[in-house]
Backbone as CSV, one residue per row, in Angstrom:
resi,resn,N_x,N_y,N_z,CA_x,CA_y,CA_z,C_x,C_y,C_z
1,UNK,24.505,-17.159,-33.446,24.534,-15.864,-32.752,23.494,-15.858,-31.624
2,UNK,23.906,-15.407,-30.728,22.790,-15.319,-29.236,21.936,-14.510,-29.803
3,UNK,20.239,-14.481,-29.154,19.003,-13.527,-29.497,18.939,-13.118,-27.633
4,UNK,18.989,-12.079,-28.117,19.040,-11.013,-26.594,17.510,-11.310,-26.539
5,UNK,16.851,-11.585,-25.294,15.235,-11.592,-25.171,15.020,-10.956,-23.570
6,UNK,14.427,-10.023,-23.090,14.040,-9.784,-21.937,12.667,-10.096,-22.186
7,UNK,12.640,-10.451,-20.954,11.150,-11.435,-20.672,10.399,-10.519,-19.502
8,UNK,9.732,-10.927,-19.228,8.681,-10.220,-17.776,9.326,-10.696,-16.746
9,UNK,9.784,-11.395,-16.920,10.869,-12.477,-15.860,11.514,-11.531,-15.514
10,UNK,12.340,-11.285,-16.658,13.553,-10.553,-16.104,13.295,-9.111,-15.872
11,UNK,12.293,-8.836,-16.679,11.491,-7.018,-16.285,11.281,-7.304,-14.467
12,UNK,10.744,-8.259,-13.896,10.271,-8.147,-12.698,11.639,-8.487,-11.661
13,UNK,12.368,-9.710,-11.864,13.306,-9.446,-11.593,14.514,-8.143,-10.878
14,UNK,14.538,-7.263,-12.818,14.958,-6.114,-13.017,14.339,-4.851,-11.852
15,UNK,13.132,-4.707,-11.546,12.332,-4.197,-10.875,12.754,-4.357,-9.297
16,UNK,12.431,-5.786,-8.658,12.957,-6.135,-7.189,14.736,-5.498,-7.033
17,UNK,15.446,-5.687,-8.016,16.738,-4.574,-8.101,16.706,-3.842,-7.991
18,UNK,15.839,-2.784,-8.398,15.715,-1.638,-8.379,15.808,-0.869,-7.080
19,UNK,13.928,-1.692,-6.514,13.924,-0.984,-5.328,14.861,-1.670,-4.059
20,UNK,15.479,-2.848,-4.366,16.526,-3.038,-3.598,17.792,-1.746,-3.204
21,UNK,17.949,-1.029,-4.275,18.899,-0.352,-4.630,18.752,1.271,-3.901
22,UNK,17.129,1.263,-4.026,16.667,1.941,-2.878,16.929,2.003,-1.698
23,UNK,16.742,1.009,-1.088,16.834,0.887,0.334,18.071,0.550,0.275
24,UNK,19.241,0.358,-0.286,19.967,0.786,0.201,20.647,2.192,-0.122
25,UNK,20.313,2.962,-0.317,20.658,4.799,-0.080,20.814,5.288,-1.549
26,UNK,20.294,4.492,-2.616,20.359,5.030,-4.263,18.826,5.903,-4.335
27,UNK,19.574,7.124,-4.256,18.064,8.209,-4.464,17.774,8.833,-5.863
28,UNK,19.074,9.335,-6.623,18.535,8.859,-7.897,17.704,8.500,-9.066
29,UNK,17.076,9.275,-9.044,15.228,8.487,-10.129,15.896,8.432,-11.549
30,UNK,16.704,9.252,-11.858,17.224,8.894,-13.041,17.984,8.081,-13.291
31,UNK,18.790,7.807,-12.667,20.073,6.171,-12.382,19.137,5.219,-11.921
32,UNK,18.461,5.045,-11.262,17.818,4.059,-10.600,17.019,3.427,-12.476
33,UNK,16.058,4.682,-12.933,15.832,4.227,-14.018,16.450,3.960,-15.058
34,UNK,17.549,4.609,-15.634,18.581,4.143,-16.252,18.675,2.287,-16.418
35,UNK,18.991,2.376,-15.059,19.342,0.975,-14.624,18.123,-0.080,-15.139
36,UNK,17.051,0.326,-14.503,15.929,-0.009,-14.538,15.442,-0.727,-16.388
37,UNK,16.047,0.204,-17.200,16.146,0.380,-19.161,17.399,-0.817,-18.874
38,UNK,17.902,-1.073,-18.696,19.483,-1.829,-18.879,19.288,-3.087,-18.509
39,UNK,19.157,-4.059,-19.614,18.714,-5.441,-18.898,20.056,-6.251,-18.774
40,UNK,20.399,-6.234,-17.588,21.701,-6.679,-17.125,22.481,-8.433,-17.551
41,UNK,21.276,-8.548,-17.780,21.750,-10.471,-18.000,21.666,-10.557,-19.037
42,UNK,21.812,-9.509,-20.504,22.569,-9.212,-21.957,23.816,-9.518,-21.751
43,UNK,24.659,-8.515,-20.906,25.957,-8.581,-20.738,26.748,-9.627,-19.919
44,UNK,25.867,-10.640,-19.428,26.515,-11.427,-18.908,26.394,-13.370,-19.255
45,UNK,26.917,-13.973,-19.141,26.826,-15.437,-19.592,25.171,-16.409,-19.715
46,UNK,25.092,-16.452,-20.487,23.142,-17.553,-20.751,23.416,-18.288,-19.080
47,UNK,24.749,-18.804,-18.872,24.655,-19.565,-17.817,23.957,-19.162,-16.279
48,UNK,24.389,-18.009,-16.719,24.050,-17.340,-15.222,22.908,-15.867,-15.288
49,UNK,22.236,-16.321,-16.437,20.684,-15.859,-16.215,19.772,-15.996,-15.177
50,UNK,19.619,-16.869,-14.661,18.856,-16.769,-13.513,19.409,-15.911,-12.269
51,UNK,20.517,-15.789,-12.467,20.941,-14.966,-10.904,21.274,-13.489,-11.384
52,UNK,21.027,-13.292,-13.035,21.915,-12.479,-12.956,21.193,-10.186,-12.658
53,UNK,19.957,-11.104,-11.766,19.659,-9.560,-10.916,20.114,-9.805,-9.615
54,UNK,20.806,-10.526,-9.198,20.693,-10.555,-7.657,22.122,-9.300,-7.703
55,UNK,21.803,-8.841,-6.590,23.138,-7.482,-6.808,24.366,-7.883,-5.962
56,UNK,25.205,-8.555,-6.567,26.517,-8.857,-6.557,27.307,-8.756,-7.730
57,UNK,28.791,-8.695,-7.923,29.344,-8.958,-9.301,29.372,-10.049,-9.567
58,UNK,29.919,-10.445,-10.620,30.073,-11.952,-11.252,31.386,-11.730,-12.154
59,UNK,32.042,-12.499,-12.420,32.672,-12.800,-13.640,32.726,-12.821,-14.702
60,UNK,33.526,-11.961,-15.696,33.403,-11.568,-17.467,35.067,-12.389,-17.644
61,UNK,35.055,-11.556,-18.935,36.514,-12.774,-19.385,37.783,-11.671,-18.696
62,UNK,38.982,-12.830,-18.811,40.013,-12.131,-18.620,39.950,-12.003,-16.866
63,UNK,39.789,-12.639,-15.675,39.201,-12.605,-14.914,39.136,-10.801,-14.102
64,UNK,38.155,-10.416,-15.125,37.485,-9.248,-14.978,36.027,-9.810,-14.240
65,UNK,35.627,-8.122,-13.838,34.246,-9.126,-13.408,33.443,-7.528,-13.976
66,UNK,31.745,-8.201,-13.582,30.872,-7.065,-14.150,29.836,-6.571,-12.915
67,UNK,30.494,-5.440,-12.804,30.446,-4.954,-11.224,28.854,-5.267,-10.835
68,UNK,28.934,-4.872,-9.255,27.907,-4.934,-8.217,26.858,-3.969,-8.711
69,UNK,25.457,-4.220,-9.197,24.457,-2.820,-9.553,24.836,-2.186,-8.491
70,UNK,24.984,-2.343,-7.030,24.965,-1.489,-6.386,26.279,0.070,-6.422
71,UNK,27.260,-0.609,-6.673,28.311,0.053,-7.081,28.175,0.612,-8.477
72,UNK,27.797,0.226,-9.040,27.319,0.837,-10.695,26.282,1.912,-10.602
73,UNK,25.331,1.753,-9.013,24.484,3.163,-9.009,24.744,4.095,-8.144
74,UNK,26.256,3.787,-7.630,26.295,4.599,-6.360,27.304,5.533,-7.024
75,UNK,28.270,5.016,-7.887,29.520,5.627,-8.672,28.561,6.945,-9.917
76,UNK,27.266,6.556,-10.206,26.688,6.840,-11.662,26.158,8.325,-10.854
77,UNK,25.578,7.993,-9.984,25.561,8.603,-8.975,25.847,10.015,-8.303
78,UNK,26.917,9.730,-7.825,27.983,10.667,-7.770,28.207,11.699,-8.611
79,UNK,28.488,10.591,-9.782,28.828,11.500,-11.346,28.010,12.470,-11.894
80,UNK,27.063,12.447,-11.125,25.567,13.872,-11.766,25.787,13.859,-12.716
81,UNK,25.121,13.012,-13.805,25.410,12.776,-15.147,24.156,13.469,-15.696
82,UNK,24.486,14.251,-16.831,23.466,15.170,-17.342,23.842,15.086,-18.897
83,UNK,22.547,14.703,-20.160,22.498,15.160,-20.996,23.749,15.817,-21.827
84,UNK,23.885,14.787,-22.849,25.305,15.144,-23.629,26.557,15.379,-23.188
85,UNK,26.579,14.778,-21.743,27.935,15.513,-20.986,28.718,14.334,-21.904
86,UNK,30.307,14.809,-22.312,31.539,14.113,-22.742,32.044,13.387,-21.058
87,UNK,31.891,12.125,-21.593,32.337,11.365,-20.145,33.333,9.871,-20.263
88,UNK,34.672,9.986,-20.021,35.585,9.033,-20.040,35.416,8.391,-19.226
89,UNK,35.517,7.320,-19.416,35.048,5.809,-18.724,36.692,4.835,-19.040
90,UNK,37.313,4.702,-17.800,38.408,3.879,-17.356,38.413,2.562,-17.201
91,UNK,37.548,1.250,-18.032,37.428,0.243,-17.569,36.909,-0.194,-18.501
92,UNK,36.348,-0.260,-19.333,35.220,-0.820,-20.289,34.415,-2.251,-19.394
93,UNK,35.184,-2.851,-19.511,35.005,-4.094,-18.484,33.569,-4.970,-19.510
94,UNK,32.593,-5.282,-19.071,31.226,-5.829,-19.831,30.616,-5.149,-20.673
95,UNK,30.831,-3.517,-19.994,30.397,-2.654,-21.563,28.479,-2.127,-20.485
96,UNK,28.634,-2.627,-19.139,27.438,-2.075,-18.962,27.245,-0.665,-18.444
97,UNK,28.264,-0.558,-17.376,28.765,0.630,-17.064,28.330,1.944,-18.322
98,UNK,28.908,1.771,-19.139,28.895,2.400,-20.328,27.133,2.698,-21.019
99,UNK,26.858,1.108,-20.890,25.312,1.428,-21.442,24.488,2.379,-20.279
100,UNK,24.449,2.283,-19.260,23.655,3.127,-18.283,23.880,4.501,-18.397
101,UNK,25.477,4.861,-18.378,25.598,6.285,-18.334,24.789,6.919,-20.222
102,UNK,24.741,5.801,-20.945,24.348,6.182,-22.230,22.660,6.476,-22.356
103,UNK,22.314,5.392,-21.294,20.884,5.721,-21.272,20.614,6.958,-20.634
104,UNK,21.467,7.649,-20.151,21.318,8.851,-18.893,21.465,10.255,-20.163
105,UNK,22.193,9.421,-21.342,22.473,10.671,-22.351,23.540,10.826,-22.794
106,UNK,24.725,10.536,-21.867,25.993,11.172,-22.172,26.673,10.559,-23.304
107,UNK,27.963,11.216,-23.618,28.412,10.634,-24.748,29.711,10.062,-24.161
108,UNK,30.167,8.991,-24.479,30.837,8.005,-23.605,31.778,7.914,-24.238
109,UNK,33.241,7.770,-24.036,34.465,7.207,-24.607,35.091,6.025,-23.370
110,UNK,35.360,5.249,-23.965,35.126,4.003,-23.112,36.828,3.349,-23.460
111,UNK,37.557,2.946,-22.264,39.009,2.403,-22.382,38.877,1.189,-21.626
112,UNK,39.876,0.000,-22.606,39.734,-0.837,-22.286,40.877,-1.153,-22.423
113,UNK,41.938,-1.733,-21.549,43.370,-2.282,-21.521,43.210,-3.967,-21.961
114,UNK,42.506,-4.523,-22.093,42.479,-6.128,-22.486,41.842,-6.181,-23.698
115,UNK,42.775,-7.091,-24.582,42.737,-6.949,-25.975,41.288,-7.714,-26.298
116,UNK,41.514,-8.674,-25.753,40.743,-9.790,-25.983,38.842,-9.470,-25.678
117,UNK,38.936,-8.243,-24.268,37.842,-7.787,-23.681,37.242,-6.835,-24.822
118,UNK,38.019,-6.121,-25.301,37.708,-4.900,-26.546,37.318,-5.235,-27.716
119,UNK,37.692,-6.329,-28.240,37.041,-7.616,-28.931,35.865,-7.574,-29.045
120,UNK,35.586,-7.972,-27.908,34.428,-9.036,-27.931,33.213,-7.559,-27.776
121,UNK,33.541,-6.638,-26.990,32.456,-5.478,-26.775,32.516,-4.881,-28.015
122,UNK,32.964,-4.669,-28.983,32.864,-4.097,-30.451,31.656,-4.991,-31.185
123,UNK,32.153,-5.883,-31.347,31.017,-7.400,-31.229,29.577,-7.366,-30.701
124,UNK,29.239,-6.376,-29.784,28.171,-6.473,-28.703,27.127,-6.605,-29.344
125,UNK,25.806,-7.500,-29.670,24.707,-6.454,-30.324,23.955,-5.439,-29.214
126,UNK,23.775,-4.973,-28.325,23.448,-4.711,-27.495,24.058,-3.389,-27.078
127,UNK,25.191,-3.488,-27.326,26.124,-2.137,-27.284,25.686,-0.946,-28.252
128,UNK,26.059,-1.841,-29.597,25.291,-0.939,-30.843,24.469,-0.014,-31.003
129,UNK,23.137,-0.658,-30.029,21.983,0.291,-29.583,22.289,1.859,-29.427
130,UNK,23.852,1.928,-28.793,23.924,3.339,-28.387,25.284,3.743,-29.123
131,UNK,24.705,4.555,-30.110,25.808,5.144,-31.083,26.794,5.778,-30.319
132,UNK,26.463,6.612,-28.684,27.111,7.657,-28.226,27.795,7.066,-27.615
133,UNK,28.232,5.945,-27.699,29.635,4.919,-26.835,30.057,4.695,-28.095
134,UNK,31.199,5.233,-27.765,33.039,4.967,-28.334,33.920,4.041,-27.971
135,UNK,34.167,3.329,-28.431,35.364,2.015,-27.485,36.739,2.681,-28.412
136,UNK,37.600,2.389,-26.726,38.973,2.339,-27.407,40.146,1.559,-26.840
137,UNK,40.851,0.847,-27.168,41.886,-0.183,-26.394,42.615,0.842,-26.258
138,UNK,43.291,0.689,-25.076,44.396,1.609,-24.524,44.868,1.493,-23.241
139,UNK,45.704,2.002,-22.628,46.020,2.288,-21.247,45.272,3.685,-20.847
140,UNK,44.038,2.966,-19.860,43.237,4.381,-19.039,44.439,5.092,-18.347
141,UNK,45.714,4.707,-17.657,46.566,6.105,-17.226,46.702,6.841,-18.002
142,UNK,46.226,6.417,-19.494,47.061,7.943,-20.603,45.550,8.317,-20.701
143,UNK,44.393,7.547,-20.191,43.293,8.803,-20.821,43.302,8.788,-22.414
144,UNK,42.622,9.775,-23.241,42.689,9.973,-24.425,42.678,11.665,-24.947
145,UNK,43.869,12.191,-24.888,44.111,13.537,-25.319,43.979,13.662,-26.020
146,UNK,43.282,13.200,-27.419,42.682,13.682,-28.838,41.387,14.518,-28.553
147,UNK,40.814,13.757,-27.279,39.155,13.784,-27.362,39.098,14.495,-25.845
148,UNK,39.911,15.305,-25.210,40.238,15.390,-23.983,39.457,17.092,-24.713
149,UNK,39.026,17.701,-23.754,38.869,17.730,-22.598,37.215,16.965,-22.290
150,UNK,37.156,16.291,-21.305,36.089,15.765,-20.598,35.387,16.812,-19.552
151,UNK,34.040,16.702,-19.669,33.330,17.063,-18.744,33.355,16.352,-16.950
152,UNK,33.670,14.513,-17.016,33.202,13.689,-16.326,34.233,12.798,-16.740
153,UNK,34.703,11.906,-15.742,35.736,10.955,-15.528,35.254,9.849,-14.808
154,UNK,35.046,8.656,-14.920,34.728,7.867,-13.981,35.772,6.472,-14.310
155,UNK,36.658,6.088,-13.418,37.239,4.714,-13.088,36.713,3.966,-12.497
156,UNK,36.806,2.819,-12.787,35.897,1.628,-12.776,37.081,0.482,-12.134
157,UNK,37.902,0.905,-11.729,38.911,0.105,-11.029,40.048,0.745,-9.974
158,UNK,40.483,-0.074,-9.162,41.030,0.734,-7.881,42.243,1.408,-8.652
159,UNK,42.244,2.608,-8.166,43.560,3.462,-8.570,44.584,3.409,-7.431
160,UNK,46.154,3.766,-6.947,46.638,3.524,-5.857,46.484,5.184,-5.582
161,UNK,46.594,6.265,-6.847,46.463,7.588,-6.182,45.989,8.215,-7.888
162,UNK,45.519,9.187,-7.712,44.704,10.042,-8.792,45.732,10.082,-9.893
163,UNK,45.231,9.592,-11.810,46.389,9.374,-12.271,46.615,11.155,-13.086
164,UNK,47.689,11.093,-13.102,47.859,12.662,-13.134,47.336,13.142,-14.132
165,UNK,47.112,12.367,-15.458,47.402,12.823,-17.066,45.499,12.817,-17.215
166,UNK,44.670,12.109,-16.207,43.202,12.124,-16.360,42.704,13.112,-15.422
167,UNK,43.412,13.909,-14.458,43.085,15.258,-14.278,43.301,16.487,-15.374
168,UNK,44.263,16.036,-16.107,44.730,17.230,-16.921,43.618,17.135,-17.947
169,UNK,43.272,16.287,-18.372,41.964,15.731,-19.142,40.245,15.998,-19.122
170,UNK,40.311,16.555,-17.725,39.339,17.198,-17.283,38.878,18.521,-17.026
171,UNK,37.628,18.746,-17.720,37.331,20.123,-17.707,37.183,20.999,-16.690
172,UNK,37.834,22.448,-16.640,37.570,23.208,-15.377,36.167,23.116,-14.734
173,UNK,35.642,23.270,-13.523,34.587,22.627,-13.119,34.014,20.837,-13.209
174,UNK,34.913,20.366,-14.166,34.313,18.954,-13.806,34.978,17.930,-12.911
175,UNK,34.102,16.910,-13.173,34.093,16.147,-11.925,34.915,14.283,-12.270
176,UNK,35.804,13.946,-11.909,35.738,12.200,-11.687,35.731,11.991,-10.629
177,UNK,34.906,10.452,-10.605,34.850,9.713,-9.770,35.484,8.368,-9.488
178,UNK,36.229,7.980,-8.373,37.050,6.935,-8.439,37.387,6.619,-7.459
179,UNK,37.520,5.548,-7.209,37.684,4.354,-5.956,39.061,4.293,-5.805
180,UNK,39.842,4.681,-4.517,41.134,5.772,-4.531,41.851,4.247,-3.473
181,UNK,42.869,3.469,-3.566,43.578,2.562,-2.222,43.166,2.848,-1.145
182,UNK,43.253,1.937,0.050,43.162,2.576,1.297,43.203,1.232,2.410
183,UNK,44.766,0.509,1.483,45.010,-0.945,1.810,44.141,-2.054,1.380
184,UNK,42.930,-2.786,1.882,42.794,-3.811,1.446,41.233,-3.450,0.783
185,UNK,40.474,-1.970,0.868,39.748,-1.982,0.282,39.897,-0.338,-0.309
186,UNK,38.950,0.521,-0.901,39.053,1.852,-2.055,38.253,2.673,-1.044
187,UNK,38.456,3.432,-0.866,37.693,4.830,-0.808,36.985,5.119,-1.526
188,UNK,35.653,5.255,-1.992,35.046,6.191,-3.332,35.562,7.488,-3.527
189,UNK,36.217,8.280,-4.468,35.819,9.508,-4.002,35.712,10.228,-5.115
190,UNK,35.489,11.866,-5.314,35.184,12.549,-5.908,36.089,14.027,-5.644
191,UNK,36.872,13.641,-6.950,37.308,14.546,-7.368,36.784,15.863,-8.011
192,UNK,36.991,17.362,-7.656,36.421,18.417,-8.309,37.439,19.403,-9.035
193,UNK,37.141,19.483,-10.074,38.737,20.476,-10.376,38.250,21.866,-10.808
194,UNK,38.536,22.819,-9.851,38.207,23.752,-9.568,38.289,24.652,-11.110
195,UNK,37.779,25.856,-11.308,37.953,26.889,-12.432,39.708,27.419,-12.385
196,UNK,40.943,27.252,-11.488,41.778,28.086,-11.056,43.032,26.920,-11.574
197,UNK,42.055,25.697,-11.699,42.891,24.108,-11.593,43.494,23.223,-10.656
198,UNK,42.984,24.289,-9.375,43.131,23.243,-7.694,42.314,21.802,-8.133
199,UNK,42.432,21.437,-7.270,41.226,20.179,-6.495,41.008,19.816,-5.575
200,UNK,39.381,19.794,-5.459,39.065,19.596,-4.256,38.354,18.071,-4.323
201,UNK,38.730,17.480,-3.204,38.277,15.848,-3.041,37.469,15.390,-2.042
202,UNK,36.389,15.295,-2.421,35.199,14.551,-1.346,35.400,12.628,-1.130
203,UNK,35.108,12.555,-0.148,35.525,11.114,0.292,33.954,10.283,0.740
204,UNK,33.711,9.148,0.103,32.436,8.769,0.824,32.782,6.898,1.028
205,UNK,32.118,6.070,0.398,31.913,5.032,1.162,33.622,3.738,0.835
206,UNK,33.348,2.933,1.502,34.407,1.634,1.178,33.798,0.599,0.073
207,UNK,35.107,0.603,-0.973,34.180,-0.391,-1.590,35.775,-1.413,-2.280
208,UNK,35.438,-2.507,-3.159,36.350,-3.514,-3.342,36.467,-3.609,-4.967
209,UNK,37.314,-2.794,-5.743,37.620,-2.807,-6.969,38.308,-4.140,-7.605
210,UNK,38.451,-4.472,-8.322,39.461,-4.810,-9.589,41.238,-3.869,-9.689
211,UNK,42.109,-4.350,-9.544,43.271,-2.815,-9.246,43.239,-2.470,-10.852
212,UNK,44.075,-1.151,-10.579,43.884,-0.607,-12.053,45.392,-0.543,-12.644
213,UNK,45.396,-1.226,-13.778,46.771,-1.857,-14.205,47.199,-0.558,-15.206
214,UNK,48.494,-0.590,-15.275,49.405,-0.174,-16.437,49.200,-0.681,-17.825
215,UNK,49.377,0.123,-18.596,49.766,-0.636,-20.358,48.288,-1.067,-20.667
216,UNK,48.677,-1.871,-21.773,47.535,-2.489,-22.601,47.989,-4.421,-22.764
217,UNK,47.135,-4.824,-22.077,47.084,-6.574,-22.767,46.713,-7.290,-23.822
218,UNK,47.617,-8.414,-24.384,47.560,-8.357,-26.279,46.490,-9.660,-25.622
219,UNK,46.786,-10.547,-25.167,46.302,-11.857,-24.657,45.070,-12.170,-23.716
């Protein structure tokens, strides 16, 4: 069994990320620290420990990958994540996503369409840490209407247009966030769903998802 060890190495490391993350426009003190608690090269391969603060994605199984910190603090972000908020998470993906918004408080239900990916994050020791993450294999277009209504929505992979059944899923006044087509790269944006059940949609930067698939994968 692997022994998870953060070192000063990787605390200092962890640190030069940080204020990297700064300068580039993450204002944030609570995400930034979040992040800061989240030792990123847990969730990713012994092999690629040494690189694994430099802020780019890399590769997880299933050729998934485990996003850009920078995109992980700009999306977390957005999400004005506050204390016990109920928050559906569209991607599971490495399972880090999940740990940050957990360090922030919230209580997480986490979808993962790859069988094999849902696996192995049940497995996590590292995950464990945070009772308030839920994993569930499924197709993120259906969301999870047992546990619906959500405060907070966040997709973690390109959508081609807002999926209908994860607005309905969302609480009057709340908010998802999601990286919307816009040909060869996503829109960020931010969805608001009004008290009346309009929506209103804020649009901010370009960024390069993973697309966001149909169904569930056994393989």
């Amino acid at each position: 069994m692997r022994k998870y060890v953060d070192e000063y190495r990787h605390k200092g490391l962890r640190k030069q990320l940080i204020d990297s993350l700064r300068t580039k426009g993450i204002t944030d003190e609570k995400v930034l620290q979040a992040m800061n608690n989240t030792p990123r090269h847990f969730f990713m391969d012994l092999a690629l420990d040494r690189i694994a603060y430099e802020d780019r994605a890399f590769p997880i199984a299933k050729e998934q990958t485990i996003s850009q910190p920078y995109t992980v603090a700009y999306q977390t972000q957005l999400l004005e994540v506050k204390p016990f908020e109920k928050i559906l998470e569209i991607g599971t993906g490495s399972t880090y996503q999940a740990c940050v918004l957990a360090q922030l408080g919230a209580q997480v239900f986490t979808i993962e369409r790859q069988k094999i990916i849902f696996d192995l994050n049940k497995n996590f020791e590292y995950a464990k840490k945070f009772p308030s993450i839920k994993f569930f294999y499924g197709d993120g277009f259906e969301g999870l209407p047992t546990f619906a209504p959500f405060d907070k929505i966040i997709i973690t992979a390109a959508a081609k247009t807002i999926p209908p059944k994860l607005v309905e899923q969302l609480k009057p006044g709340g908010m998802m966030v999601v990286p919307v087509d816009e040909g060869k790269s996503q829109r960020m944006s931010r969805i608001i769903k009004k008290q009346d059940g309009t929506m209103a949609e804020e649009k901010f930067d370009l960024f390069t998802f993973v697309r966001m698939e149909h169904g569930k994968e056994m393989h």
